[in-house]
C-alpha positions in Angstrom: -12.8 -77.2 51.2 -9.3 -76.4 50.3 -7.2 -78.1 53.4 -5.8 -81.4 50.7 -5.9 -79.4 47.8 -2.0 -78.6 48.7 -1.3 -82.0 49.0 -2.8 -83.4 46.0 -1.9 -80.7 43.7 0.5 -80.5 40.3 4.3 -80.7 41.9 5.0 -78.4 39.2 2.3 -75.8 41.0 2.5 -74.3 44.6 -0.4 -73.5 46.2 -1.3 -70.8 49.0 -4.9 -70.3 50.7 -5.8 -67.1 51.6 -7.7 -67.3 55.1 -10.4 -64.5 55.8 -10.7 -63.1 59.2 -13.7 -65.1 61.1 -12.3 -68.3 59.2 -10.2 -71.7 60.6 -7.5 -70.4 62.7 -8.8 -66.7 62.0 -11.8 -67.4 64.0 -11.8 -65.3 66.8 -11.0 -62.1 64.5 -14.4 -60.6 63.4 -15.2 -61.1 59.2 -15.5 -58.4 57.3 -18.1 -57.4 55.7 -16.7 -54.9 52.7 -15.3 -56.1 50.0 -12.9 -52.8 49.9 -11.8 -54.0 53.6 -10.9 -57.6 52.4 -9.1 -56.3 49.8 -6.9 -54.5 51.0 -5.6 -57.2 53.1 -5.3 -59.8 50.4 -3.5 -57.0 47.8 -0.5 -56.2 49.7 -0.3 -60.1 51.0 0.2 -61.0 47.5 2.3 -58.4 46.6 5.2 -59.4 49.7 5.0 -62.8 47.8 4.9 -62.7 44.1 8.4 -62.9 43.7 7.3 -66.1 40.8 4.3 -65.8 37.9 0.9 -66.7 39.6 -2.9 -66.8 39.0 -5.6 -66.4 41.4 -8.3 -69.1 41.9 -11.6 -68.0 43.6 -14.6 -70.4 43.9 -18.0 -68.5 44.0 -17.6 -65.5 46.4 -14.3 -66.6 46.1 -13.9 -65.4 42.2 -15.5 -62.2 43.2 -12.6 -61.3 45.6 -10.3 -62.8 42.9 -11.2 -60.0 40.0 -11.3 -57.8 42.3 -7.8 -58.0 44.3 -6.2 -58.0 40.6 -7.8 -55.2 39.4 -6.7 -53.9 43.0 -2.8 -54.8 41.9 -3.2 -53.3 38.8 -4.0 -50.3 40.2 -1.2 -49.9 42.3 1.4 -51.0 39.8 2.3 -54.4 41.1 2.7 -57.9 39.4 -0.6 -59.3 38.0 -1.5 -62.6 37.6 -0.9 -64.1 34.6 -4.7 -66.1 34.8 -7.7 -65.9 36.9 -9.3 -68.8 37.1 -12.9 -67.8 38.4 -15.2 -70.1 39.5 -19.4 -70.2 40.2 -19.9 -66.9 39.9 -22.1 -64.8 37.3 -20.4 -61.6 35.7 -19.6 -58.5 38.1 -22.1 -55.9 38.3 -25.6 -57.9 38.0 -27.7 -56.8 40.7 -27.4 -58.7 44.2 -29.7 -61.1 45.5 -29.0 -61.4 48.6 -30.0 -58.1 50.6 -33.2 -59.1 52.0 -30.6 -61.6 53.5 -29.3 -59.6 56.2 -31.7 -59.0 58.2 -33.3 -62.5 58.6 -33.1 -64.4 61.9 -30.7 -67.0 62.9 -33.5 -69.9 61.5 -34.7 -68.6 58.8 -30.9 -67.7 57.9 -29.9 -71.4 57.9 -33.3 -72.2 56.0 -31.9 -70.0 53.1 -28.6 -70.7 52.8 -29.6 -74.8 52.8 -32.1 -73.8 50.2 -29.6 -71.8 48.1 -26.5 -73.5 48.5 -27.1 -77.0 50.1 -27.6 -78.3 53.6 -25.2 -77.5 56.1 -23.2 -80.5 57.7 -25.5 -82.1 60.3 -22.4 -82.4 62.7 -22.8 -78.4 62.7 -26.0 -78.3 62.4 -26.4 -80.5 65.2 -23.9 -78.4 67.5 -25.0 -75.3 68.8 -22.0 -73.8 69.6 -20.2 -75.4 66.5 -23.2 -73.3 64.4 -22.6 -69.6 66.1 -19.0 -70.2 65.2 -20.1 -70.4 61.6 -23.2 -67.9 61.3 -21.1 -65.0 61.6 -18.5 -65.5 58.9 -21.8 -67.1 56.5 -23.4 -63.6 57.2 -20.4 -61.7 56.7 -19.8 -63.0 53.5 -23.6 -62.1 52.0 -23.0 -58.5 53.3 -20.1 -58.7 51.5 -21.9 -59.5 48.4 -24.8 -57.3 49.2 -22.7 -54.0 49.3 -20.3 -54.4 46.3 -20.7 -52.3 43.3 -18.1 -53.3 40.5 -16.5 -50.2 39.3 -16.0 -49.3 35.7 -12.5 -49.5 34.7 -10.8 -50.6 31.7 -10.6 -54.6 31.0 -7.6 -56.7 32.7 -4.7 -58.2 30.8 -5.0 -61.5 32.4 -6.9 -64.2 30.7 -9.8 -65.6 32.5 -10.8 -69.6 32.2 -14.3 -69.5 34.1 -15.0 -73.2 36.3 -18.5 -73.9 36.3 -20.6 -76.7 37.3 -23.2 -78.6 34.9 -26.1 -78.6 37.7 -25.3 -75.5 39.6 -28.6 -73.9 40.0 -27.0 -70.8 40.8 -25.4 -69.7 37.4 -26.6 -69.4 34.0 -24.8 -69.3 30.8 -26.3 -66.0 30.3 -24.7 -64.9 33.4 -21.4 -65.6 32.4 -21.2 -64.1 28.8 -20.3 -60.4 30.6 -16.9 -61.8 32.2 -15.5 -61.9 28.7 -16.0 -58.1 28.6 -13.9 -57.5 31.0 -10.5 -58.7 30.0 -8.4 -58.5 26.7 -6.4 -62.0 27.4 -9.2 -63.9 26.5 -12.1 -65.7 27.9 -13.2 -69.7 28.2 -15.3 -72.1 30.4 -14.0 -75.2 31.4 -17.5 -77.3 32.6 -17.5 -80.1 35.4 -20.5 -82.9 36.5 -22.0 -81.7 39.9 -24.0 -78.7 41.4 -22.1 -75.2 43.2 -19.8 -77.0 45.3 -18.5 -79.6 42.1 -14.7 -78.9 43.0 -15.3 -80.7 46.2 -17.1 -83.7 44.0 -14.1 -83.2 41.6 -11.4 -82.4 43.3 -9.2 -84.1 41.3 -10.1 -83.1 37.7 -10.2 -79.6 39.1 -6.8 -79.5 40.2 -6.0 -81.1 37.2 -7.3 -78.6 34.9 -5.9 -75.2 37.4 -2.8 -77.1 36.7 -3.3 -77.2 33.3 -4.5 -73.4 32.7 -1.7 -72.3 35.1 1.1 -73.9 33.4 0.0 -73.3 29.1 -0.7 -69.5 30.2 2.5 -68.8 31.8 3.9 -70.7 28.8 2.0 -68.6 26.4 3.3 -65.4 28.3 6.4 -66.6 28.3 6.4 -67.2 24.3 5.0 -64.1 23.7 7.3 -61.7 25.6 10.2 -62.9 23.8 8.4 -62.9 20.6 5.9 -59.3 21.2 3.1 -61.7 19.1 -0.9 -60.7 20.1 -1.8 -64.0 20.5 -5.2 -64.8 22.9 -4.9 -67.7 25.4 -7.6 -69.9 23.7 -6.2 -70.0 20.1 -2.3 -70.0 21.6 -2.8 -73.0 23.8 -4.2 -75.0 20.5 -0.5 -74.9 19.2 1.2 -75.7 22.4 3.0 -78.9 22.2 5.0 -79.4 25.5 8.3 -80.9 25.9 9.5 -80.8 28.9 9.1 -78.8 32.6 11.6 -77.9 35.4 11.2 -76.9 38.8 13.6 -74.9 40.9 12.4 -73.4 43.8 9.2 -73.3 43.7 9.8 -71.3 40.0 8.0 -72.9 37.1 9.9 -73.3 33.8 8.2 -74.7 30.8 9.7 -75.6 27.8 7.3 -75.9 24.8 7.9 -76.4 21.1 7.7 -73.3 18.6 4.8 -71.6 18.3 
């Protein structure tokens, strides 16, 4: 889903994929299943590169892993990032849906998972051996989500700008009010036409807007370091009138006009 996001993206932005075990090139590794496991491999990934302000950007399971591997950083003392951007997924901590899941057979596995999420490419559907490449890393990932229990621990710093799309059937505005609970940088939805998978349908207004949200919060940061002003993301950015930007390798510098 990702593979021309790179290509397409902000200049001013550089962006890295993180590739699970069980995934693309990763494929012969086996997934994990834990979300402890897959976090402990993203953590220390990012921390041997975040030598520049980032955010994370997770897209349904995705955003789980995201909140997750900051709160991970956080507790170890490294760098955090300076947004998440968090996208088709309700608030941490509702109860799963997906346990009865695990135990279904290979059919009725693919029956659910076209139901829930949309029908799998024919051209994989169609290929046998193409299909048991795929089934283990889909089951992997709703074990994952099965077995995670969110911990109580006091709100992140980062601000949160939560991606949703109009006709996903899978979230609820209710679902999302509890993010906002669990950060003190502020909380807002950005809202896009199309079901769960609308950042493939728009692709381009989605990169637009993570370029957007990347850039006015490390501006924001940046304002309010040198100023030591409580200001939240949502009401800061309505002030932000930008001048110019430079980039220098691969370092994002923002000017903007007084705050």
């Amino acid at each position: 889903m990702y593979a021309r996001w790179a290509a397409e993206a902000d200049s001013r932005i550089a962006l890295t994929g993180v590739q699970l075990r069980g995934r693309e090139t990763r494929y012969r590794e086996a997934p994990l299943q834990r979300m402890e496991e897959i976090v402990g491999e993203i953590a220390p990934a990012i921390v041997a590169r975040a030598d520049a302000p980032y955010a994370l950007f997770g897209h349904s399971m995705g955003a789980l892993i995201a909140f997750e591997v900051a709160r991970e950083l956080r507790r170890h003392g490294a760098a955090c990032p300076r947004a998440l951007l968090l996208s088709a997924f309700r608030t941490p901590g509702e109860p799963s849906r997906t346990k009865h899941v695990l135990d279904l057979s290979d059919e009725e596995f693919i029956a659910y998972v076209s139901e829930r999420y949309g029908t799998l490419p024919p051209a994989i559907l169609a290929d046998k051996e193409l299909l048991a490449h795929y089934l283990p890393a889909m089951r992997a990932d709703l074990a994952v989500l099965s077995t995670h229990h969110s911990l109580a621990e006091a709100p992140l710093e980062s601000p949160f700008v939560l991606y949703n799309g109009l006709a996903d059937p899978l979230i609820t505005r209710d679902q999302l009010q509890g993010w906002g609970e669990l950060t003190t940088g502020g909380c807002r939805e950005r809202w896009f036409p199309g079901g769960h998978f609308y950042v493939r349908e728009q692709r381009s207004d989605v990169l637009a807007a993570i370029a957007a949200d990347i850039l006015l919060t490390i501006a924001v940061y940046h304002r309010l370091s040198h100023t030591h002003k409580l200001i939240e993301l949502p009401s800061a950015v309505q002030h932000l009138s930008k001048r110019t930007h430079l980039v220098h390798k691969g370092i994002v510098t923002i000017c903007y006009s007084e705050l």
